[in-house]
N, C-alpha and C positions, 0 to 999 in steps of 0.2 A: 472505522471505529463502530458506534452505533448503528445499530439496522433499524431498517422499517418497512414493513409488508402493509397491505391493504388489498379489500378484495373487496366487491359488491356487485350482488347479482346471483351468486354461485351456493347453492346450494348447501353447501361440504364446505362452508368459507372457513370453520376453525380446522382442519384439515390441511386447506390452501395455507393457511394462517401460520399454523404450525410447520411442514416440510418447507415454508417459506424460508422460515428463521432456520431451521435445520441449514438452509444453503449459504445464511450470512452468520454462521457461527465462526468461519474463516477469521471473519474482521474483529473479533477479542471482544469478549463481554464476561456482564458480570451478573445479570439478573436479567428475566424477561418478563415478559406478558401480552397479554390478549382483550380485546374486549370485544365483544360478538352481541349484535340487538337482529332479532329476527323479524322488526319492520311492525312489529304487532302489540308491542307494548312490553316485551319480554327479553332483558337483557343482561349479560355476563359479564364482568371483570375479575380475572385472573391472572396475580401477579408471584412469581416467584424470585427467588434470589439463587442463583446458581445458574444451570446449567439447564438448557432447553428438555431434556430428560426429566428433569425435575418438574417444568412449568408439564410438559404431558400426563405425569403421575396426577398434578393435581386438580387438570380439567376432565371434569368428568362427563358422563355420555349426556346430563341434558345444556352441555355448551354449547347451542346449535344457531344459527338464525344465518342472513343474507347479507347482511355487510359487518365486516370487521376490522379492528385495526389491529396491529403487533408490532412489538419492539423487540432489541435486544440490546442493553445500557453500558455503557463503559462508564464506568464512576465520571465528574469529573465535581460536581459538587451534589456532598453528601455521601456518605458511604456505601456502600453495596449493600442494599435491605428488600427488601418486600416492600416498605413503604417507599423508599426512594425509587422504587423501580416503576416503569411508564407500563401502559398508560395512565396519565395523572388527570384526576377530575374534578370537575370546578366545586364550589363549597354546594351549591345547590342540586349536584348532580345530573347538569341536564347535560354538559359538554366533556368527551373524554377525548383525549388529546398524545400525540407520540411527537417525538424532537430529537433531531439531532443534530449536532454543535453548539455555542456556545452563547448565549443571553447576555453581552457584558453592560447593560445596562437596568439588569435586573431590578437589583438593590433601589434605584432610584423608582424603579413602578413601583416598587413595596411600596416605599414609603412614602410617594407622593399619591399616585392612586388608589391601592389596595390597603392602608392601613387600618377599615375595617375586616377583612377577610382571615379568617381563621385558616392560617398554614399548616398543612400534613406535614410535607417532605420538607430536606434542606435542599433540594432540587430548584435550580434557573427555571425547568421547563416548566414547573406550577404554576409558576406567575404568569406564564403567556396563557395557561389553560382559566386562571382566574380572572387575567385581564378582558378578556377575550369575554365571560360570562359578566362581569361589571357593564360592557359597555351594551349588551342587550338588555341584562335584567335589571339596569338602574336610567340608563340612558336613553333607552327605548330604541338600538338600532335593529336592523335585523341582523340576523348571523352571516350573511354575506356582509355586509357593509359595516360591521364589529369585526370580523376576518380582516378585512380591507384597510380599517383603520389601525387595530393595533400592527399588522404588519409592517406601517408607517413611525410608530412609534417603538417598536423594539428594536435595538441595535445588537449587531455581531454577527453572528452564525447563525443559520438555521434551516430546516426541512421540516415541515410542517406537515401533518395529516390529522383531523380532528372528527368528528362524529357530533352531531348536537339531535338527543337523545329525541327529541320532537320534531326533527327531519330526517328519520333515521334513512332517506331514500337518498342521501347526497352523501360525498366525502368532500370535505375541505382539505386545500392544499398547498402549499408555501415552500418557494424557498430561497435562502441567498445564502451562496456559499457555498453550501453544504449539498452533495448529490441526489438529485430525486426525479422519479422517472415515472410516469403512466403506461401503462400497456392495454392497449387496445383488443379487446376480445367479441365473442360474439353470442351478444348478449348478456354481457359482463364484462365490467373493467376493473383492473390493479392497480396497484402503487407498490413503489418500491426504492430502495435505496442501491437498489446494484438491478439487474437483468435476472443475474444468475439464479435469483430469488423467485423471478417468475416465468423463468422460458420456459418452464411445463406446461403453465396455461397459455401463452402468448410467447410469438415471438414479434410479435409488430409495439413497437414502444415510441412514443415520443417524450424527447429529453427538455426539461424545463429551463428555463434562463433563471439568473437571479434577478429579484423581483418581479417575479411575477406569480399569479397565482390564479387555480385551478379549481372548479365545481367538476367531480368525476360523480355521474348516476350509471343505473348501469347500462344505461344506450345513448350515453352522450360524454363527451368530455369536453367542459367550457374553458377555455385559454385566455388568460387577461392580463393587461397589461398591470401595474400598480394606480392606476385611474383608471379602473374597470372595463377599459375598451379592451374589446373581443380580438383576438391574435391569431391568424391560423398557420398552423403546422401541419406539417406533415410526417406521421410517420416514420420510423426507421425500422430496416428487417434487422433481430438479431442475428449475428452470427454464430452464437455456439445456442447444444443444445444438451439434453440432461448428460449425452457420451463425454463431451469434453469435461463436465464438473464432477463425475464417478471417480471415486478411487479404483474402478474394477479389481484387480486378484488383489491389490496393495492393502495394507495394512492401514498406512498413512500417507497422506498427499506428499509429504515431505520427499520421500525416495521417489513416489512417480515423479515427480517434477525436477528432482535431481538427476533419473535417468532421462527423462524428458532433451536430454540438454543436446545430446548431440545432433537430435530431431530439430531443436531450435536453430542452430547453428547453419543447418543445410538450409532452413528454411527462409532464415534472413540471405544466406549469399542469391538465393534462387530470387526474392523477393528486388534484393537493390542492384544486383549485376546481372547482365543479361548473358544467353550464351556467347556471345561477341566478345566478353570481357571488358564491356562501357558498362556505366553506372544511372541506376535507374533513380535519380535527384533529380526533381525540380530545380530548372537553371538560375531560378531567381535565386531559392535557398545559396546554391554554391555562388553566386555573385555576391550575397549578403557577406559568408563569409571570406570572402575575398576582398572583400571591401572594407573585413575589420582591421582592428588595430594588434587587437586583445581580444581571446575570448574568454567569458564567465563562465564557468559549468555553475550553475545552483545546484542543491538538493538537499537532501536528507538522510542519516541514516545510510541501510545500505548501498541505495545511491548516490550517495557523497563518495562510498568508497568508491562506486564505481567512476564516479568523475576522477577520484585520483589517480587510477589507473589511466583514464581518458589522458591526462595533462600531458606525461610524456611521450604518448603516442603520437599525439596531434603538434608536439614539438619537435618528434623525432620524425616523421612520414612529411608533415605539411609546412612545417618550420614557423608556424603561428605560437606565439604568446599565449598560453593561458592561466587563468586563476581559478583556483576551486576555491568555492565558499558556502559554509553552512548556509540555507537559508535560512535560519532561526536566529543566526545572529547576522545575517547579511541586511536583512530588511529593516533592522533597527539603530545599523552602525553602518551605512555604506560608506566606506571610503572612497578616497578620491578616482573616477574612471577615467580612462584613457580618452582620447579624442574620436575612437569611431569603433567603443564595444558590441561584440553580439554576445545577447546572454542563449545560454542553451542548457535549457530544466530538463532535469533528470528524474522521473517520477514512477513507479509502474503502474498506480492507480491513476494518475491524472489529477488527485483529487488534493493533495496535501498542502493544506491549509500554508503552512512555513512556506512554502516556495511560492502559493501564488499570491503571497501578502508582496511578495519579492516582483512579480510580474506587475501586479498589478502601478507599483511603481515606476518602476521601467518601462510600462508602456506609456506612464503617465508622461514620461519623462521624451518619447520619442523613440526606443531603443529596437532595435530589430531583435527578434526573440524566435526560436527553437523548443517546442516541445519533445522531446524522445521518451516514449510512456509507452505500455501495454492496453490503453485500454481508450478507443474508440472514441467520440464525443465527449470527451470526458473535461473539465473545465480546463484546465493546464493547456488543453489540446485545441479546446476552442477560443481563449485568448491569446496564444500567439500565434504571430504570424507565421509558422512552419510548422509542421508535424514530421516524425517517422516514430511508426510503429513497431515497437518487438517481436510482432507474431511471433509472442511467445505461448497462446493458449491462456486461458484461466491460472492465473497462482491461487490457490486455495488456503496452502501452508501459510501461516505465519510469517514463518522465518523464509526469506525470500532468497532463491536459487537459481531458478534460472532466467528469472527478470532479470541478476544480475551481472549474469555470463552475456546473456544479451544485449545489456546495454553498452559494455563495452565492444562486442561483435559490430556494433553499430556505427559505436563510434570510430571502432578501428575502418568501418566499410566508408565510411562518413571523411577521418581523415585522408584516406589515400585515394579518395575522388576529388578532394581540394586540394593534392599534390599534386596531380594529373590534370587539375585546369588550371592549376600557377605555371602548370608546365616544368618540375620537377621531375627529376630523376632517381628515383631509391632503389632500383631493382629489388620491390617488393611485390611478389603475387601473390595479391590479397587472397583473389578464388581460389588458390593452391592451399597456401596458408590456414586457410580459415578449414578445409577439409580435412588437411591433417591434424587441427585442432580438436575438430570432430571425431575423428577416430581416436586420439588420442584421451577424450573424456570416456569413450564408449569403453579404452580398455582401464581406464579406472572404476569404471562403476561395473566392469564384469569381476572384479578382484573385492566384492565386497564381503567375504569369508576373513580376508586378510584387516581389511578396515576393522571389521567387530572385534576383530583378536588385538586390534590396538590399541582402540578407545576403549578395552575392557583392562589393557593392559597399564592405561598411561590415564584415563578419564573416569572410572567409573566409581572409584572411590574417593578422587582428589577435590579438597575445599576450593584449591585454587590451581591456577594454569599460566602460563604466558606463550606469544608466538612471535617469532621476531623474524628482522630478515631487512636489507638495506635498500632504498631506491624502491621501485616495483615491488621488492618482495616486503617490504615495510607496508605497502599499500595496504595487500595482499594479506597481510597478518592483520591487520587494523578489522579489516572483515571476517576474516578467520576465526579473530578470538570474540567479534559479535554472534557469529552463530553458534559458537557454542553455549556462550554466556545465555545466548536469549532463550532457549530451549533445554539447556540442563542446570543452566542456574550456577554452573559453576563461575568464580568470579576468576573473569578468564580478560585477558588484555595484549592488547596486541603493543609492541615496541619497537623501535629506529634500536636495531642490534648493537649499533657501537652508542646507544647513550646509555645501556644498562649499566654502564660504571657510573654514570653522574649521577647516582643516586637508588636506580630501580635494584641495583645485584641487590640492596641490603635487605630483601624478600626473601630472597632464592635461600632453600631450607632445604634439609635432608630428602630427599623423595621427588621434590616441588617438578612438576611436569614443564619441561619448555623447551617446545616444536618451533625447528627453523626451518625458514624457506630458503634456498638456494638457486637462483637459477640465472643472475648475473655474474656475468664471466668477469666484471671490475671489481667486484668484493665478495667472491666468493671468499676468498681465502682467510679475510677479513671475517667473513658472519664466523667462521668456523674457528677463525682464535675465539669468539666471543661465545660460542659453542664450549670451548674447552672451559673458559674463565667460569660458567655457571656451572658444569662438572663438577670442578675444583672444590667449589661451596655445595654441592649434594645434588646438585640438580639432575632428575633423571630425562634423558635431551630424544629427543623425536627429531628426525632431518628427514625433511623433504625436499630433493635434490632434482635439475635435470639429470636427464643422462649424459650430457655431453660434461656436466661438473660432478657425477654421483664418486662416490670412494664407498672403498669395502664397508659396512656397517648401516651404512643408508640403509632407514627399513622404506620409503618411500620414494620410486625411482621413474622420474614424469618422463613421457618417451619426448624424444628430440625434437625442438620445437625451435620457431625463432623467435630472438626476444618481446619482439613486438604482441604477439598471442599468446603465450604460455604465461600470461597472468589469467586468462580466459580458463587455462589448463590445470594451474595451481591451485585452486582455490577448492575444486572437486574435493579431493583427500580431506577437507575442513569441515565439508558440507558432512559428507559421511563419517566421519570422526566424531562430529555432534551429533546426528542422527543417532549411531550406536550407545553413543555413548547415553541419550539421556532417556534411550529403550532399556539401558544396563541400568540405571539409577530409578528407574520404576516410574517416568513423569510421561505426560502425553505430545508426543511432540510437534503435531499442529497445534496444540492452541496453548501455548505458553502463559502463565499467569502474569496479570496485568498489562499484558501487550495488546495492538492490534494491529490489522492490516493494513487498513486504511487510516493516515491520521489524519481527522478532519477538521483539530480543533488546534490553534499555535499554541 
């Protein structure tokens, strides 16, 4: 969600400050800003409301000096304004301050400590920026030890980076929860809320814990506990650098990373199987899951779907129980678990607030746990006890593509290594498998002339939409109709094909668009009366069909696949359906209004 860059030392710091935010506009916002002091008594705040284009227009050439902070806002209290937008600064002016995530014990500073303090914004993050000036300029602490304190007294979410206008040689730095990272340079150092923000200056970064907090100058970076004692770390080299985060000849990130996929694909089988055709798992992971009873997929979002897709595979390859559950409402309603669950998070940032409220229970509780995420150190990854990665590259886009072909590539690699140490028989070949799935994305997204003549044909003028399809292809649709929705805005839903009579037909209207998936040989025949049924009432019907089930009229025909992977296969034709589609309706299709990337707040 929110971003936050930091730079000290560097010259050109509103420069840094700016292409910073350029690289976390990915994560959805809604206003930005900058604040730049040149160490000499000479300082700038600059906040606008919209689009990082806008905040450029309105810094002008003498916004210069050697350390800076920036943000980029995701509403979450107070509307999207100029004033509500970060950096926020205290009543007296001497401390300006950037936040991301969530303050829930705000209200209670107001009113207990701040109730003389005159409030700008209807913003959480003020109050840490006002708190924070109360306990120097009434209390007499210093601003390390006013840092130290209120981080003890505010609860929830947060990342912190602050400037105090009469040390302008230091940055202050905080976080719990919520992502933030230092990068080590030479002769200056960064802050930041993702890497990708600063691997042009740095690729040497060390990642912070929560609770803990940071003095960054620009040739030292102090690490401290939450009682001030000094912590050393070390380092991490980043892995990607400005090539991987470039849309090069692309328009929008959305299509690279769509055609990205069958690069993905090759690059997990190469990753978890060797050429031997054995699996490259940690023995303990696979003993874990061998030991359960039940497994939990958590997540969110697109990754929920992808866990749905996950269930029957891991049911069908490894003959394990599983239940998918939102994290959003799993961590507040857990129902009753089995006698020896493994929960396995589905995340592609790492970072998503909802699921690790859910870990952090679970591990509270004892439970052995699985991260499967894209993205490195990232916290998901660092509080459970397993990791596998998607080496899926940076997702940039919004609307997430090929995190989610690969979470299920993973899981499909994942299930049929724990059928093969239960000592199961499926005559399935995964590394066979999994390449013909590859080839078979590569020749959907070579036929993208055909996709824009359909989403112009079936999406580009419709209010609404539906995708159905039964078992896997119900999954499959559930995803389907979010990436169109979340990108063209069309109010688009995905459906279990046989309950549209319990209620959903009495929509379906003259025109009304609704695309079926086909690709189980047990209802096919089934989706396709329910194909006819919405005809019958106006509907104008899109089928996307295997070829071993296609019939004359298919405008959409997936080459021949076995069931287990051609949900990996199916979901392509959706991705670019929306794509086209909300290029045809004139919207921008990375950065979707009111979405974000990263969700880092429940």
């Amino acid at each position: 969600m929110c971003g936050i860059v930091g730079v000290i030392g560097k010259k050109d710091t509103t420069q840094v400050l700016l292409k910073g935010l350029e690289k976390l506009e990915y994560r959805g916002y809604d206003s930005a800003g900058i604040y730049v002091n040149n160490q000499d008594g000479q300082d700038y705040l600059v906040k606008e409301k919209g689009k990082i284009s806008d905040l450029e227009k309105a810094v002008g050439p003498e916004v210069q000096g050697l350390v800076g902070i920036g943000h980029t806002r995701w509403a979450t209290h107070g509307e999207p304004s100029d004033t509500n937008a970060h950096p926020h600064v205290s009543q007296s002016g001497r401390f300006y301050l950037v936040h991301n995530g969530v303050i829930t014990n705000y209200q209670e500073l107001k009113t207990t400590y701040l109730k003389d303090v005159h409030f700008v914004s209807a913003t959480d993050t003020e109050v840490a920026v006002q708190l924070i000036a109360k306990l120097v300029e009434v209390d007499g602490l210093t601003t390390e030890k006013a840092f130290q304190k209120a981080l003890k007294m505010i609860e929830g979410s947060f990342a912190f980076l602050m400037v105090d206008r009469n040390e302008p040689d230091k940055l202050f730095v905080a976080k719990n929860k919520s992502p933030l990272l230092v990068g080590v340079g030479d002769g200056f150092n960064v802050v930041c809320s993702d890497a990708m923000a600063m691997v042009s200056q740095t690729k040497q970064f060390i990642e912070l814990h929560d609770g803990e907090m940071v003095i960054v100058t620009k040739d030292h970076v102090q690490l401290m506990n939450a009682d001030g004692e000094t912590i050393e770390r070390q380092p991490y080299q980043a892995t990607i650098d400005d090539s991987d985060i470039s849309k090069g000849t692309y328009q929008y990130y959305m299509l690279k990373e769509i055609d990205e996929q069958p690069a993905v694909l090759r690059r997990l089988t190469q990753a978890y199987i060797n050429d031997d055709g054995e699996f490259n798992f940690d023995s303990k992971l696979i003993e874990g899951l061998k030991a359960a009873d039940r497994l939990y997929i958590v997540a969110a979002g697109t990754s929920y779907h992808a866990g749905l897709v996950g269930k029957p595979i891991f049911e069908k390859l490894a003959k394990k129980p599983v239940e998918v559950e939102l994290a959003s409402e799993f961590g507040y309603n857990m129902p009753l678990l089995s006698e020896k669950p493994f929960f396995i998070y589905l995340s592609q940032s790492g970072e998503t607030a909802d699921s690790r409220q859910v870990l952090v229970k679970t591990n509270a509780l004892g439970y052995p746990s699985l991260t499967i995420t894209n993205a490195p150190g990232s916290t998901l990854s660092r509080e459970a006890d397993f990791t596998l990665l998607l080496h899926a590259g940076p997702e940039i886009a919004v609307a997430s593509t090929k995190a989610y072909t690969a979470q299920i590539t993973v899981e499909v690699i994942l299930a049929q290594a724990l059928a093969a140490a239960e000592g199961l028989e499926n005559n399935f070949d995964v590394k066979h498998e999994l390449g013909l799935a590859a080839n078979a994305i590569q020749t959907i997204v070579d036929s993208k002339d055909k996709m824009a003549d359909l989403a112009k044909t079936y999406f580009a003028k419709t209010r609404n939409a539906f995708y159905i399809g039964r078992g896997v292809d119900y999954c499959t649709s559930l995803e389907a109709a979010l990436k169109l929705k979340e990108v063209s805005y069309i109010q688009a839903e995905g459906f279990a094909a046989g309950e549209l009579k319990h209620g959903t037909i009495s929509l379906i209207e003259d025109g009304t668009p609704v695309a079926a998936i086909i690709t189980d040989p047990a209802t096919a025949s089934h989706t396709r009366g329910n194909i006819q049924e919405v005809e019958a009432r106006g509907a104008k019907t899109l089928r996307i069909a295997s070829e071993a089930l296609a019939q004359d009229g298919d405008q959409i025909v997936l080459p021949k696949l076995s069931t287990v992977v051609i949900p990996i296969v199916s979901i392509v034709p959706a991705q670019l359906l929306a794509y086209y589609a909300t290029l045809q309706r004139g919207y921008n299709v990375d950065q979707p209004r009111n979405l974000a990337k990263s969700v880092t707040v429940e």
